[in-house]
C-alpha positions in Angstrom: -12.3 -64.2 -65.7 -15.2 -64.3 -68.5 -13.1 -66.2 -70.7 -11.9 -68.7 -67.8 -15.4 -69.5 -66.7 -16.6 -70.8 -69.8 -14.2 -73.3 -70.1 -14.6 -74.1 -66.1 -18.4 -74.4 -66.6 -18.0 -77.0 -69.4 -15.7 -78.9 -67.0 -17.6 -78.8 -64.4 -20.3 -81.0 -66.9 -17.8 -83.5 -67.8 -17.4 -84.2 -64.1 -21.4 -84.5 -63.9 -22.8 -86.0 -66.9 -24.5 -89.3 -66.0 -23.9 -92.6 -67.6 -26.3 -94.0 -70.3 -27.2 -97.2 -70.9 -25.9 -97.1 -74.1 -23.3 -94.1 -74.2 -22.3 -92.4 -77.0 -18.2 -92.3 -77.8 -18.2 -88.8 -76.6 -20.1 -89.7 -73.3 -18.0 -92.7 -72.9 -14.4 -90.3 -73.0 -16.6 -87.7 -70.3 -17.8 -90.6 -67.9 -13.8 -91.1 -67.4 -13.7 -87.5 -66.0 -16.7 -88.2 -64.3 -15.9 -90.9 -62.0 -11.9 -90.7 -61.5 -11.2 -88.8 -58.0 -8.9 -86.9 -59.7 -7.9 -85.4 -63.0 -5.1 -83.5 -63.9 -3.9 -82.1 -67.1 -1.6 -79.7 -68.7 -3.4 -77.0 -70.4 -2.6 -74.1 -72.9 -5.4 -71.6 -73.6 -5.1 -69.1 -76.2 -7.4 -66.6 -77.0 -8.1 -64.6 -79.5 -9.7 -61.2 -79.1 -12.0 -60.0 -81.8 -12.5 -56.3 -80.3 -8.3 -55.9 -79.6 -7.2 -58.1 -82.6 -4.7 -59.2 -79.9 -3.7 -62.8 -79.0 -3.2 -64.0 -75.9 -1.8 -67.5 -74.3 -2.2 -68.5 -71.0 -0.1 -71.6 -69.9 -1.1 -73.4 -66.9 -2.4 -76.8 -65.0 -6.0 -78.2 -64.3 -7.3 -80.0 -61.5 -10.6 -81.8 -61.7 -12.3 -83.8 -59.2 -16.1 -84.6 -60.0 -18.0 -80.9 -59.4 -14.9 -79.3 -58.6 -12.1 -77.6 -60.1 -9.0 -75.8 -59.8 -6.4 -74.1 -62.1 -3.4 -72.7 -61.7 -1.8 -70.1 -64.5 2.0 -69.2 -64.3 1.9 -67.5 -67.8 1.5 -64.5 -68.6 1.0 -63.9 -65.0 0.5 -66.1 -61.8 -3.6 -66.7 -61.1 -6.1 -69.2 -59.6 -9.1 -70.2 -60.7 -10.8 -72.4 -57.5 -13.9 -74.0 -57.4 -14.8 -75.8 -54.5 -18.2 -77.1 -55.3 -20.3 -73.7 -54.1 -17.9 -70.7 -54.3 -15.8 -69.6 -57.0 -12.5 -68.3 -56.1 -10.7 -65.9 -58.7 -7.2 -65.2 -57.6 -5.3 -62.5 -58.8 -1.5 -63.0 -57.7 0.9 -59.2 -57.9 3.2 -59.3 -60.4 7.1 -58.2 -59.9 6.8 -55.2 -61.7 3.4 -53.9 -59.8 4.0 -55.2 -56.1 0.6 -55.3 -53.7 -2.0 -57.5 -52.0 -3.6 -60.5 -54.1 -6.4 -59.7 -55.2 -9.3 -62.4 -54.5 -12.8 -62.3 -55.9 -15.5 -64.6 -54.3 -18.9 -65.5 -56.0 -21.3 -67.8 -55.1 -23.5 -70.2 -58.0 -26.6 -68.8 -57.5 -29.8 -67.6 -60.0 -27.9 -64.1 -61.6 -24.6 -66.5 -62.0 -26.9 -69.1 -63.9 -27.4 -66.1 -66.6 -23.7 -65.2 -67.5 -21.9 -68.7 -67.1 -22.2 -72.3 -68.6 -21.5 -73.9 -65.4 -24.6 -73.3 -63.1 -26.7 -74.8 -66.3 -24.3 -77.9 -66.3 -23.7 -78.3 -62.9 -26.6 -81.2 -62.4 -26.4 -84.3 -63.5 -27.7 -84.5 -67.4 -26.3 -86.4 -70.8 -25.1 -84.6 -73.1 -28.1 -84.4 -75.9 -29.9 -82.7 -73.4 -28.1 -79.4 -73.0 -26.0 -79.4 -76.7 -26.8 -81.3 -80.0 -24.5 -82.8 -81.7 -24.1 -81.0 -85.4 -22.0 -83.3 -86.5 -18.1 -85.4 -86.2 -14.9 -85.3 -88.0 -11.9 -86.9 -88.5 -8.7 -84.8 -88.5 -5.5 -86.7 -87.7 -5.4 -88.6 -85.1 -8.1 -87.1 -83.7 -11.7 -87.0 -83.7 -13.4 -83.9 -83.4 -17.3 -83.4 -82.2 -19.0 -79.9 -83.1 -22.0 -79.1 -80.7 -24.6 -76.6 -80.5 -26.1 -75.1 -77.5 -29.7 -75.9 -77.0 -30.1 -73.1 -74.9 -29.0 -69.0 -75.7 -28.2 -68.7 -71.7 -25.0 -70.5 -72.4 -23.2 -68.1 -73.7 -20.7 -70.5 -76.3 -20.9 -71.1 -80.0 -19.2 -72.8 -82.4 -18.1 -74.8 -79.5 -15.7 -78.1 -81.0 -14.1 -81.1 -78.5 -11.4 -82.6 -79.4 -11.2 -86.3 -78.6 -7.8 -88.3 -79.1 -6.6 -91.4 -77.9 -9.7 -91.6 -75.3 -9.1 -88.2 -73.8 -9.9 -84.7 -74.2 -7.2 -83.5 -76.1 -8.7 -79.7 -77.0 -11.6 -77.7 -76.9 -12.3 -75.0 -79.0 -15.3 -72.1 -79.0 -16.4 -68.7 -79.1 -18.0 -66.8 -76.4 -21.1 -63.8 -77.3 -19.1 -61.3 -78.7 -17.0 -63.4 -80.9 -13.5 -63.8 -79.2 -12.2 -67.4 -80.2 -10.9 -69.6 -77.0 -9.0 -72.6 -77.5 -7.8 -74.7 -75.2 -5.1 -77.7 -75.6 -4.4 -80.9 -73.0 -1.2 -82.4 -72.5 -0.1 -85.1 -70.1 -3.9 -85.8 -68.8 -3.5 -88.2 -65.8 -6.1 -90.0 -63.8 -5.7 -90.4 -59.9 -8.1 -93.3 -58.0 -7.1 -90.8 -55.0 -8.8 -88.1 -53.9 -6.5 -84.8 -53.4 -9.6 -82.6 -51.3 -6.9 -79.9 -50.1 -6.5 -78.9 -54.0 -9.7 -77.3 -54.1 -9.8 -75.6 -50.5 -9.0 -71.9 -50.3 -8.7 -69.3 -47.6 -7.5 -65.6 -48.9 -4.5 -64.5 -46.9 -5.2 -61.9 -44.1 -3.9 -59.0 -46.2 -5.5 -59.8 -49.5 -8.0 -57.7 -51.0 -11.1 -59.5 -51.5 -14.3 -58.6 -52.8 -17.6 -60.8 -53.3 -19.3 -60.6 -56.6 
């Protein structure tokens, strides 16, 4: 979960980040996220452990709809990450081989969360000079890249790179505190002038295990 919140958290700010009066190409490409009712994308996040020197990719699909988010992994196993604009929802789906309940973690955005995760310090409305500078941009390809710093230590990223192609978010790329690398790559990013609220609702089933966090 710490590597999916991270990447959740900076989503989350996409979805939030106000418009300027005379906005940046990078906060152009984020007010599109902002203000469509719903985004969905493709994603393939692959991380890279620095402890295990072990890779590991997770395949899956991201809904985004303003300050809240949902996605769903099928590979290498079947979880749910489920933000309905207060709670968190972390759900843990049993495999074939180990049979069970799902497990469901619940967690609320609240001061201690604001400490370990990117998103309660992006959740409100801000641009983006005012939580990362900008170090500097690239050209690579087809694609431009921006590479931010944090302003703040509480966010937890480093190193942090978005990748901007054809007026979308086409990869982001970072390192969390102890040095495991996280990147992240969007495919077949559509945007929906309907709103899909039901995405981002979740009840646990009676005989899951849940615990709150």
């Amino acid at each position: 979960m710490k590597f999916i919140l991270p990447f959740l958290s900076l989503f989350t700010y996409f979805a939030n980040v106000s418009a300027q009066a005379a906005p940046s190409p990078l906060d152009q490409v984020v007010s599109k996220y902002r203000t469509s009712k719903l985004v969905s994308m493709d994603v393939v996040k692959t991380v890279k452990s620095k402890v295990l020197s072990k890779e590991t990719k997770f395949v899956g699909k991201i809904y985004l709809s303003q300050s809240k988010f949902r996605w769903d992994t099928e590979t290498p196993e079947k979880t749910q990450i489920i933000f309905d604009g207060k709670t968190i929802w972390n759900v843990q789906h049993p495999s074939a081989e180990l049979p069970g309940p799902i497990q469901v973690a619940k967690s609320k955005v609240d001061k201690n969360t604001k400490k370990q995760i990117l998103l309660a310090t992006l959740l409100g409305t801000s641009e983006v000079k005012k939580n990362f500078k900008v170090l500097k941009t690239e050209a690579q390809n087809d694609e431009k890249l921006y590479f931010l710093e944090p302003k703040g230590s509480d966010l937890q990223v480093k190193d942090l790179v978005i990748h901007i192609a054809n007026k979308k978010i086409s990869g982001i790329s970072f390192k969390d505190d102890i040095g495991n690398q996280t990147d992240m790559n969007f495919k077949n990013v559509e945007f929906s002038k309907k709103e899909k609220s039901k995405l981002f609702n979740y009840a646990p089933p009676k005989d899951a295990q849940v615990i709150t966090l």
